[in-house]
C-alpha positions as CSV (number, residue, x, y, z in Angstrom):
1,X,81.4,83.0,135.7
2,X,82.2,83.5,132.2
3,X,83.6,87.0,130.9
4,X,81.3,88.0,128.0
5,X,83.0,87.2,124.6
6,X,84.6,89.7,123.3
7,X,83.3,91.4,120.1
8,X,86.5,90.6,118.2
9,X,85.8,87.0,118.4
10,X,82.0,86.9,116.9
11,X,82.0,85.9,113.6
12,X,80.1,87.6,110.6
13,X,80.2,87.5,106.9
14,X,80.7,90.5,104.9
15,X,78.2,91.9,102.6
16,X,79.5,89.4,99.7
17,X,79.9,86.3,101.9
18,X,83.3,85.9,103.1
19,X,84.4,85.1,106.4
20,X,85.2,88.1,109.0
21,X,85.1,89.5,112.2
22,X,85.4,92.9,113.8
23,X,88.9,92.1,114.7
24,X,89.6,93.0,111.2
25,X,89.6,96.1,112.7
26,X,91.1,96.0,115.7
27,X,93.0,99.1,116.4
28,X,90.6,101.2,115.2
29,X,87.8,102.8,116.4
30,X,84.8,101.7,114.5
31,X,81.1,103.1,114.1
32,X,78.6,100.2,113.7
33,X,75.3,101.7,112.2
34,X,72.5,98.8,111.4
35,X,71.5,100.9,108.1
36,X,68.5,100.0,105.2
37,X,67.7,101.2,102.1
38,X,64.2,102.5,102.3
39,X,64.2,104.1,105.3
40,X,63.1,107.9,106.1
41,X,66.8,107.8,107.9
42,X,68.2,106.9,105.0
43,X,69.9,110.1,104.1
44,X,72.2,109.2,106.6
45,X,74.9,107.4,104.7
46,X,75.7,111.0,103.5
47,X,76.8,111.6,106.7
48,X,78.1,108.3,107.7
49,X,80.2,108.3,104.5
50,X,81.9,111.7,104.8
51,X,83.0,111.1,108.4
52,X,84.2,108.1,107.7
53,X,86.5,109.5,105.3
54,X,87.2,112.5,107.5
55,X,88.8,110.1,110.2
56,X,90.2,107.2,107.6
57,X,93.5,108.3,108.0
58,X,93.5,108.4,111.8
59,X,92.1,104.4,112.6
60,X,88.8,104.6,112.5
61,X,85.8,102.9,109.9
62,X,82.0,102.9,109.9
63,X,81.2,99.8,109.2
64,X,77.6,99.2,107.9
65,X,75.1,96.1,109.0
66,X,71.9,95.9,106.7
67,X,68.6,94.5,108.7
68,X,65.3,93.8,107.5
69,X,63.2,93.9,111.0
70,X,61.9,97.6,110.9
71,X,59.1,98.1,108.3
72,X,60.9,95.5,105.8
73,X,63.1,98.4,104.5
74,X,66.4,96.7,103.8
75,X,64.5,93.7,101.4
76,X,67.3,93.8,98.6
77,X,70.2,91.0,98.2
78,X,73.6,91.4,98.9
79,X,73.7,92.1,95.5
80,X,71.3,94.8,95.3
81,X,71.7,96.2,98.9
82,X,75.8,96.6,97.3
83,X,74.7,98.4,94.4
84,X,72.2,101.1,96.1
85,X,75.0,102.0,98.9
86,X,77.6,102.5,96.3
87,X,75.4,104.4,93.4
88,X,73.1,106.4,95.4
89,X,75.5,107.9,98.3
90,X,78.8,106.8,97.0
91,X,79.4,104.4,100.4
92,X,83.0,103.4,100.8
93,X,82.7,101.7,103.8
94,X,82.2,98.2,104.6
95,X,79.1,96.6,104.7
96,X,78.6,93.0,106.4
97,X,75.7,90.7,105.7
98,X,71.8,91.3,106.8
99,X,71.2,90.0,109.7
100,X,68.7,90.4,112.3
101,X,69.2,92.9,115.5
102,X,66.5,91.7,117.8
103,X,64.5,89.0,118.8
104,X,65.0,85.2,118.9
105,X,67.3,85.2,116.3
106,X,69.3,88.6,117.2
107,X,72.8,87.8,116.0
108,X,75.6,87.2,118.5
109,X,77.3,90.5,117.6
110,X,74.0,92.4,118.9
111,X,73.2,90.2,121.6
112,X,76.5,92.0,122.8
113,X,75.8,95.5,121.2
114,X,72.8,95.7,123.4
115,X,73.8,95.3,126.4
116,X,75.2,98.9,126.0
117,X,73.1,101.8,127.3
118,X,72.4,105.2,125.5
119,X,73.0,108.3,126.7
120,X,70.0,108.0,128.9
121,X,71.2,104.8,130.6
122,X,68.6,103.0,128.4
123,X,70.0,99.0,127.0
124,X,67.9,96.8,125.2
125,X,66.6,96.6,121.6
126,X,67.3,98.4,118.8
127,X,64.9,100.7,118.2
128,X,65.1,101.3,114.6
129,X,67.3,101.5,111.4
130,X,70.4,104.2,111.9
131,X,71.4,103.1,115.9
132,X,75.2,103.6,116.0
133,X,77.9,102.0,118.2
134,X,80.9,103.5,118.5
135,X,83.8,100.6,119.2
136,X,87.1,101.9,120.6
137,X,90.3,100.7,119.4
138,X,90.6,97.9,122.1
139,X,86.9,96.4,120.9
140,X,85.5,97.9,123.9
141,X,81.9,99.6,123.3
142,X,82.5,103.2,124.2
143,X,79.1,104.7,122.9
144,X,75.3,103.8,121.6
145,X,73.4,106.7,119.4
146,X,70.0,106.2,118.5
147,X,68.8,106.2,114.8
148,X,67.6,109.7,115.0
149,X,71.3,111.2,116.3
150,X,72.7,112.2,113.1
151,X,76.3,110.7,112.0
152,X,77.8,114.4,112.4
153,X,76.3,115.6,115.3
154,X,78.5,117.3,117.8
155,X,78.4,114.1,120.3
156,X,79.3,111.3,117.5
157,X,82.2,113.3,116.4
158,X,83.4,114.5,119.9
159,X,83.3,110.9,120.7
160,X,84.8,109.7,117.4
161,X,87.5,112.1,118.4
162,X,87.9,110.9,121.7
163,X,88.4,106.9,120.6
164,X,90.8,107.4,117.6
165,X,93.7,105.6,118.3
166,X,96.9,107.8,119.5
């Protein structure tokens, strides 16, 4: 039987088109958020941003993943998607290409991502913009937050805490 493939190894563009991977992170812990633009959650790269510069310094990232499939919220290009993060809540961290998060064409990434469960042992779909993944240091997946858990509630940063790398 196969081991499943490791995260590192899935391929991904970034936001402007080039070539990457999580293992460009490797060593860190990373929060992956699938985020939109014109979503009531929104507001949440507010919080995303500031604790990703909180923990910067100590190996960890958010890193951002635009998707379209919930109410057609994230409809810009990579272009205009680029701009909003940057002039509207001053996002810093890295943003990789729009892709899709469920369904037939559910990128490899989050055909892994998924097989995680939440807090209440629940795996499966995303169930809207905002769900977070906290990847430890070792690309293992450590924690799933639905969209409504805020970036800086008490669990995300105890966990956060709990991954960064020694």
């Amino acid at each position: 039987m196969m081991a499943d493939m490791s995260l590192y190894d899935i391929p991904i563009n970034t936001l402007d088109g080039k070539p990457a991977s999580l293992n460009d992170y490797a060593g860190k812990a990373v929060l992956l958020v699938n985020v939109a633009s014109r979503c009531g959650l929104t507001p949440q790269y507010e919080g995303l941003e500031r604790i990703h510069e909180r923990y910067a310094e100590r190996g960890f990232t958010v890193v951002g993943v635009p998707c379209n499939q919930f109410g057609a919220q994230e409809p810009g290009t990579s272009d205009e998607i680029q701009e909003f993060c940057s002039a509207t809540y001053g996002v810093t961290f890295p943003l990789l290409e729009k892709i899709e998060v469920n369904g037939e064409n559910r990128h490899p990434l989050y055909q892994e991502l998924t097989k995680t469960t939440d807090a209440e042992g629940n795996a499966g779909d995303i169930t809207w913009n905002f769900e977070k993944f906290l990847i430890g240091a070792d690309g293992t997946v450590l924690k799933r937050f639905r969209p409504r858990t805020e970036p800086e509630a008490s669990e995300v940063v105890e966990a956060i805490e709990a991954a960064l790398p020694a």
